[in-house]
N, C-alpha and C positions, 0 to 999 in steps of 0.2 A: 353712208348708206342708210338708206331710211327702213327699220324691221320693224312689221306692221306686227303688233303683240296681241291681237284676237282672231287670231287667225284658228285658235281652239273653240273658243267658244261659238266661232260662227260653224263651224263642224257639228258641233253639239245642236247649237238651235235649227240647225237646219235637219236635223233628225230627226228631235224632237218633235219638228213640227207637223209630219206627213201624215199624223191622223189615223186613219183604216190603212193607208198603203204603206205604212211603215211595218204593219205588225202583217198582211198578207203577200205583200212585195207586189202585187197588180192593181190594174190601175179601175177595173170595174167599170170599163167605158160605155157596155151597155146597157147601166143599169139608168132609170130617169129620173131624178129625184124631185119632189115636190115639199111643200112647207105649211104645217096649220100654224098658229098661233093664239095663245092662249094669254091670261095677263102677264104671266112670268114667266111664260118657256115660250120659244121656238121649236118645234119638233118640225124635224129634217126628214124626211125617209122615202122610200124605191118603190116602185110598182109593187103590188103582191101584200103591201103593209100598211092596208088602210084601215085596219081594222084594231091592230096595231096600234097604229097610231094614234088613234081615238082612246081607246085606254090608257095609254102612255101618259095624253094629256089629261086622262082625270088622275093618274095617279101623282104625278108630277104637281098639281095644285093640289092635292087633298094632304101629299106632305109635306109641301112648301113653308107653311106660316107656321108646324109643331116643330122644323127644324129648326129656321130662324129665331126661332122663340128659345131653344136650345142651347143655342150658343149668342141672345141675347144681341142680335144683328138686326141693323135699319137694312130697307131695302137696298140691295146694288144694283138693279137692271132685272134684263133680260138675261136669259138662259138657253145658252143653245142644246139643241139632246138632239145626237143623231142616231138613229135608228136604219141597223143594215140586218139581213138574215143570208146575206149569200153567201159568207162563209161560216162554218161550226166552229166559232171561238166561245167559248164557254167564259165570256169576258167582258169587263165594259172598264170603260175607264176613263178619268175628267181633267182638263188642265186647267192654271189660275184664269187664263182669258173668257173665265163663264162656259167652257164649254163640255159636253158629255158626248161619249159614242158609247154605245150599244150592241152588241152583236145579240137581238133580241131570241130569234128563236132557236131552245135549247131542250135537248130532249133526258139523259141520266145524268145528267150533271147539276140540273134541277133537282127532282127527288132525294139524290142522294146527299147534297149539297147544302140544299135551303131550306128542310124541313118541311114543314105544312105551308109555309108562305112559296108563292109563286114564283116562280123565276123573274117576270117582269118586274113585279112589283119588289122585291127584294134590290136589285141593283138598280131599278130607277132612284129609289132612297137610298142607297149606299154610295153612289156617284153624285148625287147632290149634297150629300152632308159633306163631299169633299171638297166642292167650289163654295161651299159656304166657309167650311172651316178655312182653305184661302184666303179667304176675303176678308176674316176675324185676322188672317195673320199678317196680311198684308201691311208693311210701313214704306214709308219715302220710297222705300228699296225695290218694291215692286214684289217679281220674280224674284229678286234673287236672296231675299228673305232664305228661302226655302231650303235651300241646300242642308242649312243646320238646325230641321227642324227633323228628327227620325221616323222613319218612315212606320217602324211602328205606333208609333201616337197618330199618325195621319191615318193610318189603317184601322184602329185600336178606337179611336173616334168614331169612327163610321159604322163599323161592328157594334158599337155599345149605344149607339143611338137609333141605327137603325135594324138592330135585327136581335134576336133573342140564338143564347148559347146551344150548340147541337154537337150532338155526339157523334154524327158523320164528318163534323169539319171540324173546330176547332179542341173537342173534346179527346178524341182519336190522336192528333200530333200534340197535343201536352201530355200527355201519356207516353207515348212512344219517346218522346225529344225528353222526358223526366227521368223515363226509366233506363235509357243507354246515356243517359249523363251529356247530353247534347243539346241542352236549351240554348245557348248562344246560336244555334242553328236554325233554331223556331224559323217560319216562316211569318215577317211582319204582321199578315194579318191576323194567327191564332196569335202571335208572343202578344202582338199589340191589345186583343179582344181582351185576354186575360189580363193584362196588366193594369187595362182603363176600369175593366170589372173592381180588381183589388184597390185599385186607388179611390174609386168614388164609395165602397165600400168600407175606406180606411178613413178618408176625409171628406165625404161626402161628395155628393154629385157637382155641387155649383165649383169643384175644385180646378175641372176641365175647364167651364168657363174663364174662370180669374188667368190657368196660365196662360187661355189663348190671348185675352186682352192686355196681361202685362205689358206694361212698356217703359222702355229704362230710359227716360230724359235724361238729354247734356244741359247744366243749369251754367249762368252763369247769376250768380247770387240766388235771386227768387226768379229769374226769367228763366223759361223754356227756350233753348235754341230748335233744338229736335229732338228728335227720340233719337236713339243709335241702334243700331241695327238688332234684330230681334235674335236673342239666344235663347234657346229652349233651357238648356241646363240651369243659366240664368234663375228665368222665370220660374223655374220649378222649382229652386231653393226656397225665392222668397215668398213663395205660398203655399209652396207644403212644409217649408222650414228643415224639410231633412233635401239633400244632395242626391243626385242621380242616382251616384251611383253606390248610395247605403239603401235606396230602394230598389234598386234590381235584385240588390244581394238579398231583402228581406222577401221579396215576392218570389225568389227562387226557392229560399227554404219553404217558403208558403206552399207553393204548389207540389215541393216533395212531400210535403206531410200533410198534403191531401190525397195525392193519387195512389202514395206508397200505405196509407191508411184504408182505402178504399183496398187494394190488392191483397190486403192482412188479411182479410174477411170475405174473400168472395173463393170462390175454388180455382184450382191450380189449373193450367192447361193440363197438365199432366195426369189429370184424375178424368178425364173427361172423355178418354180413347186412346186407343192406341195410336203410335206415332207412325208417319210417313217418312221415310228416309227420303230425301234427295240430296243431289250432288250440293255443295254447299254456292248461293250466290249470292251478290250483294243486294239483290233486290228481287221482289216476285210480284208481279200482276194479276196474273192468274194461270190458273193448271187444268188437265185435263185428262184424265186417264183413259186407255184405247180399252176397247170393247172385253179383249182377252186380258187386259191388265197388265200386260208386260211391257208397256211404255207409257211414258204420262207426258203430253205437250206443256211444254212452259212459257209463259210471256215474263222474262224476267231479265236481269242485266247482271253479266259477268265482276263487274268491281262499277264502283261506285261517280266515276268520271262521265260512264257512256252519257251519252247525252238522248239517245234513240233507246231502242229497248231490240230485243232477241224472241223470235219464235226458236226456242229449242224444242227436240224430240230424246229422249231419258229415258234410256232402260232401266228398269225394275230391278232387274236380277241386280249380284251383290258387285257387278263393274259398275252400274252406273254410269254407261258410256253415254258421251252427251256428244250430238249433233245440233247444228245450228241450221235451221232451213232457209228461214228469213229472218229480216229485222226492218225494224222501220218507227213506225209507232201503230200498237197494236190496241181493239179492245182484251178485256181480262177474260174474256169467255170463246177460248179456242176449241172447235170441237169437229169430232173424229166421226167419219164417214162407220157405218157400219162395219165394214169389210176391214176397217182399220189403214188402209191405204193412203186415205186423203184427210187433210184438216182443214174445218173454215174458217174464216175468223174476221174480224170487222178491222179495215186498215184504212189511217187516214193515208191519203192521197192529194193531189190537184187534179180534180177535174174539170169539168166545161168552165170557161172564161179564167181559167186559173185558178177555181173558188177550192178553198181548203175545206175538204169535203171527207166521209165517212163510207164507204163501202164495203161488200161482202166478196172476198177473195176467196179463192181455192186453189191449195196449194199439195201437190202430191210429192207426199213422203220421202220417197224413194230417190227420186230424181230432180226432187226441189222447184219443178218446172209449176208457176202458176200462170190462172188465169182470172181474170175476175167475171163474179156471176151478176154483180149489178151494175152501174153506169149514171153516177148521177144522181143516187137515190138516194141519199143520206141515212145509211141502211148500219143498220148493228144487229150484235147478241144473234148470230145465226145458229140454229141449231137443225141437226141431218131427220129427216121422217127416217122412222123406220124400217122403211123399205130402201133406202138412201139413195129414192130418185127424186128427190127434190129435197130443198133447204127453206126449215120456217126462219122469219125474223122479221125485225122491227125499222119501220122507217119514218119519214117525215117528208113528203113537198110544204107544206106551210105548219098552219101553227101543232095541227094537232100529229099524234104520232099513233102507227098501226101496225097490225100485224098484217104480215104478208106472207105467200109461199109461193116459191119458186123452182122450175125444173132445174135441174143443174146443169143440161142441156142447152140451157140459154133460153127456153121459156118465158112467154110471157108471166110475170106476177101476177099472183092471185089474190087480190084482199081479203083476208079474213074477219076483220072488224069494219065499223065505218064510223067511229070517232069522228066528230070535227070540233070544232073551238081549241078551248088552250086544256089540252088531255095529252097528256106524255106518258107510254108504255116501256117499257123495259122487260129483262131477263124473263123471258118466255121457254116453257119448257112441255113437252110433252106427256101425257101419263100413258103409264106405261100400255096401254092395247090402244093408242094412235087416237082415240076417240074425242080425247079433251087437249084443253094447254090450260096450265096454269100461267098467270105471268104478276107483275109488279105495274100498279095504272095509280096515276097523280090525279086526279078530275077538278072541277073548279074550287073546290071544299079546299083543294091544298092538300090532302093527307093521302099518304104513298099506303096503297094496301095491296093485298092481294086478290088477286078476281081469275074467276075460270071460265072458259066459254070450249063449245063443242068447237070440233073441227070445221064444224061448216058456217059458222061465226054464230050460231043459234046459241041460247041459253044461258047469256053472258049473267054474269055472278058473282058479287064480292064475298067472301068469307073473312075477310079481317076490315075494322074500322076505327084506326088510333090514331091520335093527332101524331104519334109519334111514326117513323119512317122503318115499314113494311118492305122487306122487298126477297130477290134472291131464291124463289118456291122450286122447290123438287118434292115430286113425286117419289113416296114412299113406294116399295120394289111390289105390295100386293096393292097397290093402288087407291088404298082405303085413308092416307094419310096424304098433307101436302103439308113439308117441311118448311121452315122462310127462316130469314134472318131477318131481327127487328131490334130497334133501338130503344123500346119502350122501355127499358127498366135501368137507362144509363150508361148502357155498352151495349155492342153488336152481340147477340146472343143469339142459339138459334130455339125455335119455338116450334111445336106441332098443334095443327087444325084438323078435325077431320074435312072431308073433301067439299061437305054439304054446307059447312059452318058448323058453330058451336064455339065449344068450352076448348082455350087454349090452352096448351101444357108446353110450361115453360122445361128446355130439353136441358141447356148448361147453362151457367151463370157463374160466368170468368169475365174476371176484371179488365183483362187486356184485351177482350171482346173475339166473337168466334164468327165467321160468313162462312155459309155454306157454298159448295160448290159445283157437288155433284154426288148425285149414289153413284159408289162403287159398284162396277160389273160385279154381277155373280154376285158377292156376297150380300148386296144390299145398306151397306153401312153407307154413313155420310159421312162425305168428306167435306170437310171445314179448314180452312186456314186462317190463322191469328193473327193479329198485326206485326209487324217488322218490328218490334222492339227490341230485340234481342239478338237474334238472326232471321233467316228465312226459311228456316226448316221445318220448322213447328207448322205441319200439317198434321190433323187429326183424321182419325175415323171413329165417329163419335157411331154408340149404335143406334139404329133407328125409333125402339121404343123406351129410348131414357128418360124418366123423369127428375127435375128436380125442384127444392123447393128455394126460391132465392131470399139469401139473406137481408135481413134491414144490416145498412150498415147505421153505425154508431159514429159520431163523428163529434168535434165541439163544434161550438156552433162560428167561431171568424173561420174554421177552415171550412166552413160548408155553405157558408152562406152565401159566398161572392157568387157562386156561379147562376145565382140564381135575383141577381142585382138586374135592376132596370131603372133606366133615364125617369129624373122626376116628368117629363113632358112626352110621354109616350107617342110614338105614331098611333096614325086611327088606323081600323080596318077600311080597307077599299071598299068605297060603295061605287059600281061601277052604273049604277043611275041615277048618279049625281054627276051629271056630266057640265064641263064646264066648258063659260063660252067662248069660242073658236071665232077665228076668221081663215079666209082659205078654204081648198087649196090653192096655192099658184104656183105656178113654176118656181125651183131655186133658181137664182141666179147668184153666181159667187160675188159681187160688186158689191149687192145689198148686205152682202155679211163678211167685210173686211173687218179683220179685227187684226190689232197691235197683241204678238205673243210677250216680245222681252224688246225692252229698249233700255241702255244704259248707256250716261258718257261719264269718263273717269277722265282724271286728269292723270296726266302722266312724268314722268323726270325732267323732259325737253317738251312738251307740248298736252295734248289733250286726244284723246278717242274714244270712240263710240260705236255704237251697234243697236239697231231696231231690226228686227224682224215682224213681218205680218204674212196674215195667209186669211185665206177663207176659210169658213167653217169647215168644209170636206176635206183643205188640206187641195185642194184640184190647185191652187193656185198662189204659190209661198214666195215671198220677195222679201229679201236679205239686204241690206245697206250695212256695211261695216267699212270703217278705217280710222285713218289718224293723221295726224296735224303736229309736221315738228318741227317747234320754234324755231329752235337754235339753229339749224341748218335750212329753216326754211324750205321747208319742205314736207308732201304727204302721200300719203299712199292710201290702198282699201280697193273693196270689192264690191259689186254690185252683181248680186246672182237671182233669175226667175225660173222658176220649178213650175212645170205645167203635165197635169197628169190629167188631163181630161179626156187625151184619148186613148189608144191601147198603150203605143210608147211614150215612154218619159221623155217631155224635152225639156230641154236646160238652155240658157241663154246666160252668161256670166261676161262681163269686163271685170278688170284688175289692174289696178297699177300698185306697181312695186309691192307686191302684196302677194305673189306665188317663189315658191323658190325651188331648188333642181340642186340635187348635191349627183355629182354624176362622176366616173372615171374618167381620166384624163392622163395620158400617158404613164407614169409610172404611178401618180399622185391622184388627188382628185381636185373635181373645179367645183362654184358653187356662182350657179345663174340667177340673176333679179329679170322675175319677167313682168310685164305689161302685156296686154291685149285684148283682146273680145274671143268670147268661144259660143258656138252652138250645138248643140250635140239633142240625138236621138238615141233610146237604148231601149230594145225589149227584153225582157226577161221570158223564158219560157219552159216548161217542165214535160217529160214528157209521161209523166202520169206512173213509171212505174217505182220509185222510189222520190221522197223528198229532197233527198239529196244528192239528187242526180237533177243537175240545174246546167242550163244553157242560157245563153246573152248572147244577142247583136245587139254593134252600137256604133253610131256613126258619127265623127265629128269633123267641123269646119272651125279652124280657129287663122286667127291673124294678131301677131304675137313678136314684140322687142323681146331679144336676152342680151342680157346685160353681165359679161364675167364683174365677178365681183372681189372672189375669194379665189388664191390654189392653195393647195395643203400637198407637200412633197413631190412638188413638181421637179424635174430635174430644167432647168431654165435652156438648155442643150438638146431639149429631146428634139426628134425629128419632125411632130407633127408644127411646129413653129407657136406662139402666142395667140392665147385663145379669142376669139375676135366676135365685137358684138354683130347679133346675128337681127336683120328684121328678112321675116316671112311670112305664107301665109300656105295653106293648104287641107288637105282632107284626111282624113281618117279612117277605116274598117276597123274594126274589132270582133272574134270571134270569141268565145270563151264556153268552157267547158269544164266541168269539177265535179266529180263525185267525191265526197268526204265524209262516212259518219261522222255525226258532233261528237266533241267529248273534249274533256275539261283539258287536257293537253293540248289539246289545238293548236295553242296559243304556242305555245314553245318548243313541243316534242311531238307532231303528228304520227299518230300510230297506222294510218290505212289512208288511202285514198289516191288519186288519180284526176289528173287538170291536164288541158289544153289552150294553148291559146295562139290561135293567127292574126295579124295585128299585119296591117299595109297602110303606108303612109305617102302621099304624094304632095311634094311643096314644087310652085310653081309662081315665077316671076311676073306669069299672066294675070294673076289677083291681085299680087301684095306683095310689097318686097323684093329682094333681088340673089335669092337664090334658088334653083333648082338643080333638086334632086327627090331620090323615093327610096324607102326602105321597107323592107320586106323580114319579117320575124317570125318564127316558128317555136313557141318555149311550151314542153310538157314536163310532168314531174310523174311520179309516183312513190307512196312510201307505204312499205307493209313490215309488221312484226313478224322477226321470226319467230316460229314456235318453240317454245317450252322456254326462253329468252328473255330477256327485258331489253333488246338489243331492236332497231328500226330500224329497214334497210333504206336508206334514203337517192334515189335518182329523179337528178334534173338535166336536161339537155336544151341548150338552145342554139338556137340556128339565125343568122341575120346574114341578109343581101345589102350591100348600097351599090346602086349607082348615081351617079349624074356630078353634079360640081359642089360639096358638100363644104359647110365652115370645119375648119381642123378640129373642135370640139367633137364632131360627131363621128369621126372616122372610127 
């Protein structure tokens, strides 16, 4: 029997391969895409992104030839850079085939994120320094180099060339991951930032370059045969001379006896305000307390697995009885109607064409019943007027982001700003007699301040202007003060402005950093919450006219000076009139941009096989060729599969020979089938907007298909249904399917909640293919929920199946 042994990897690559519909699951068949071209990029992108586009390609050549130069690279081609905004992925990301995607516009996850430099411009150089560094590691091997190169150093690269250290992103989780003794947790891209930091400031910068270039020749005498396959650990010995892993162990002690030195010297949470009790969780988003203070909403997660997050409602008093409303995935800024009845709060969703999108919900206390108050508006950070017949907040259709106000009645929106270009607003908040908002605005400069403008979008106004990242204002309780959280001095700390501008007063200065979140009803204090380092309780109420004055810290100078390390070959600053020369637009078409992702043939025990996979740039169009060739028995097998996602449903088109296989029951024992055939199949995926994970499929398939028994395992050779007999047929398919599941790390082995359906009709008929007819009809649902106060999961499956007609004994 011929066992075709890639039958893994072609699983993998064809994952791998799908581009934007891997990571949004739909297929975007409205959208039309067009192509400029510049010397060294391809920029791909959709109606709506012409503008876009055009900066993409100046930014894309301005930092083309500082990175190359970086990691000391001749040219390799062209560059593909696809560029989508229809769905809110705060993401981009590049493979070895030259190519980059983009989910360009992005509204707090910029500011908060990326500091003074731009969204665009940030990830267009962080995604390119990844296909460069590729293509520096690339040997014989291709792809498959990569596997044992870690993903921190791919990340760690990219960080330390293309962007400068911030204390919203990678300074905030060395901290946290230092201080609860959790650095193996780091997430690649802060462990990685940090680590390339300490390294080029232990051995210099060009150190990066030598590991990438290493390369370890098989000789025989003084001849080169080849290089042998690229090992990072390797390469790292013989240019830094110290081993892997005596330098992780040294950059860990590094970074405790900078962050736990830094903490020596700044003040305690504890000195700063009194404490907030809440119930204890494993994680917090953000809170919200109700008007009379006797419940504070939470966006937070029960243990540490959930995969989604929890809108809870928490009483105050000394039960701290918790209710859960909703759950999904939330913004941190949940807030209470006046009357304290209702919460709003910004939740992502699937809206129009499937796109993974941001809305403002409204969800009532009591009886949990919501509705949403926008549609499509890529809407955040709601907060209730005072009157609580309408909800202000923040949205986007293109690039720029505005304030809006809407009835709760389902009202048309109101614009209150009219921003356009690349201008992203955030955390917006009212003062207190309705008249003004403060909020958090990014503008072209890059740097996150705070600005005021009337209600009627008149007298718009910045009071803070620092390269460093402003945000998070409340309005002091007599109106004469706006509160912020700003990063200016190293950590999130909170600061006071008066309303008009002026002279800042810095409020606390803790090391573990403080965000504001709201004045307290009635009393007027602010409340702030710390970062998760420790637990999630450490909420304060800091009082509103605290001054303090912050310390210099004191430090030696190797633990203080890495973070402040930069690449000998610095990126320039964007000049966005220097623009560079273009051809196009024209239509894409995917044929003009087939690329090969991974091709490999190994030779095997008995024979030889292989595997190439290609697709087009958008991923619309992926074809698989995998199998093998065995000698000894003369004989082969493999698969041929075409993935077409250009219209709403997936289609698939796959032949196989001897290359699928079927372990199934069979009278007391089980059988194991070798199949051959051709399949076609359609599948949609659909959502129906009010949770994520509440997903639906139709799918419909035609196949025509040999089984071939191969194997029994405890068959009784006596049983009744007689010797399992090869079977050729051919026929059609239905598929229903249906499954709500929160995520969460058990999934995988012990499901705690959730609910699936599935109706599946099969009909094979002699009329096509083959010489059996018969139809099968299946009904299988499941559900599994935790009991309470338990660690016990009730688990129920029930399935239902019909046959009739003249069926091979295998199937009975």
């Amino acid at each position: 029997m011929f066992r075709f042994p890639l039958i893994t990897l072609f699983t993998l690559s064809l994952l791998h391969g799908q581009g934007f519909w891997l990571v949004n699951g739909r297929t975007h068949a409205e959208l039309r895409w067009q192509v400029i071209s510049t010397e060294h990029f391809n920029i791909i992108y959709h109606q709506g992104l012409d503008s876009v586009a055009r900066r993409s390609a100046a930014i894309a050549e301005q930092v083309y030839q500082p990175i190359m130069d970086q990691l000391e690279l001749d040219d390799f081609g062209t560059t593909d850079l696809v560029l989508t905004a229809e769905d809110e992925i705060a993401n981009g990301f590049a493979l070895p085939s030259n190519r980059i995607f983009i989910w360009a516009l992005q509204n707090d996850a910029a500011g908060r994120h990326t500091g003074s430099r731009k969204w665009l411009s940030t990830v267009i150089a962080h995604e390119f320094q990844h296909v460069a560094l590729f293509n520096g590691l690339k040997t014989w091997l291709g792809v498959w180099n990569f596997p044992w190169v870690p993903l921190w150093f791919v990340e760690g690269t990219a960080e330390y060339y293309t962007e400068t250290w911030r204390v919203g992103r990678s300074d905030n989780q060395l901290k946290i991951h230092t201080y609860k003794n959790i650095m193996d947790r780091l997430d690649p891209h802060d462990a990685g930032y940090a680590k390339l930091l300490y390294m080029a400031d232990k051995y210099g910068d060009s150190t990066i370059t030598r590991i990438v270039h290493y390369r370890d020749p098989l000789k025989v005498g003084d001849r080169v045969l080849l290089n042998q396959p690229y090992r990072f650990g390797r390469a790292f010995k013989q240019v830094t001379g110290q081993s892997l892993d005596q330098f992780n162990e040294e950059w860990r002690r590094a970074m405790h006896t900078t962050y736990y030195s830094v903490r020596g010297q700044k003040e305690g949470v504890d000195e700063v305000g009194e404490p907030v009790i809440l119930p204890r969780l494993a994680a917090i988003r953000g809170l919200s307390f109700s008007p009379d203070s006797s419940r504070v909403a939470v966006v937070g997660r029960a243990d540490q697995g959930m995969g989604d997050w929890s809108l809870y409602v928490v009483s105050t008093d000394s039960t701290h009885r918790r209710v859960e409303v909703s759950y999904g995935y939330f913004g941190d800024r949940p807030a209470w109607s006046p009357d304290g009845k209702s919460l709003a709060v910004a939740q992502y969703h699937r809206g129009r064409n499937g796109s993974l999108l941001w809305d403002i919900r409204i969800i009532d206390v009591q009886d949990r019943r919501a509705r949403w108050l926008t549609s499509n508006a890529r809407a955040a950070d709601p907060v209730w007027s005072l009157d609580g017949e309408s909800i202000l907040y923040v949205a986007h259709s293109g690039e720029a982001t505005n304030l809006y106000l809407a009835d709760i009645k389902g009202g048309k929106a109101q614009a209150i700003t009219a921003f356009t270009g690349d201008v992203q607003v955030q955390d917006p908040t009212w003062s207190p007699d309705g008249a003004s908002i403060a909020f958090a605005v990014q503008e072209g400069d890059g740097y996150m301040d705070i600005a005021v403008v009337g209600s009627d979008g008149a007298g718009y106004m910045k009071v803070t202007h620092d390269p460093q990242v402003d945000l998070a204002p409340l309005w002091s309780a007599d109106g004469q003060w706006i509160i912020f959280t700003s990063y200016r001095d190293g950590a999130a700390n909170l600061y006071r402005v008066p309303v008009s501008g002026g002279a800042i007063s810095p409020m606390t200065d803790v090391a573990e950093g403080l965000t504001a979140i709201q004045i307290m009803p009635k009393s007027g204090t602010v409340v702030a919450l710390t970062l998760g380092d420790v637990d999630t309780v450490r909420v304060r109420q800091v009082p509103p006219n605290r001054t303090v004055e912050p310390d210099t810290v004191i430090m030696r100078d190797p633990y203080a000076r890495w973070r402040q390390g930069r690449p000998a070959i610095p990126l320039p600053e964007i000049d966005f009139g220097q623009v560079p020369a273009t051809t196009g637009p024209v239509p894409y078409h995917w044929r003009r941009s087939w690329r090969p992702l991974a091709r490999l043939v190994v030779p095997t025990f008995t024979g030889i096989a292989g595997l190439g996979y290609w697709s087009d740039v958008l991923g619309k169009n992926q074809l698989l060729v995998a199998g093998g060739i065995d000698v000894r028995r003369r004989d082969w097998g493999g698969v041929v599969s075409w993935i077409n996602t250009s219209g709403v449903p997936f289609v698939t088109l796959t032949g196989y020979r001897r290359a699928r296989f079927r372990v199934r029951g069979f009278g007391d024992g089980y059988l194991l089938e070798e199949m051959s055939g051709v399949e076609a199949g359609i599948r949609y995926p659909f959502n129906l907007g009010r949770s994520l994970s509440d997903n639906h499929s139709l799918a419909v398939f035609l196949r025509a298909s040999q089984r071939r028994p191969t194997d029994v395992f405890a068959v009784d050779p006596l049983a009744r249904l007689g010797p399992p007999l090869p079977v050729t047929e051919s026929g059609i398919a239905a598929v229903y399917q249906w499954k709500t599941q929160r995520p969460h790390r058990s999934s995988a082995y012990l499901p705690r909640q959730g609910s699936g359906l599935q109706i599946r009709f099969d009909l094979y008929s002699s009329l096509i293919f083959g010489n059996w007819d018969y139809s099968k009809g299946e009904v299988e649902l499941f559900t599994h929920r935790r009991i309470p106060r338990t660690p016990l999961v009730l688990f129920l499956r029930g399935l239902g199946t019909a046959l009739a007609g003249d069926l091979p004994p295998q199937d009975f």
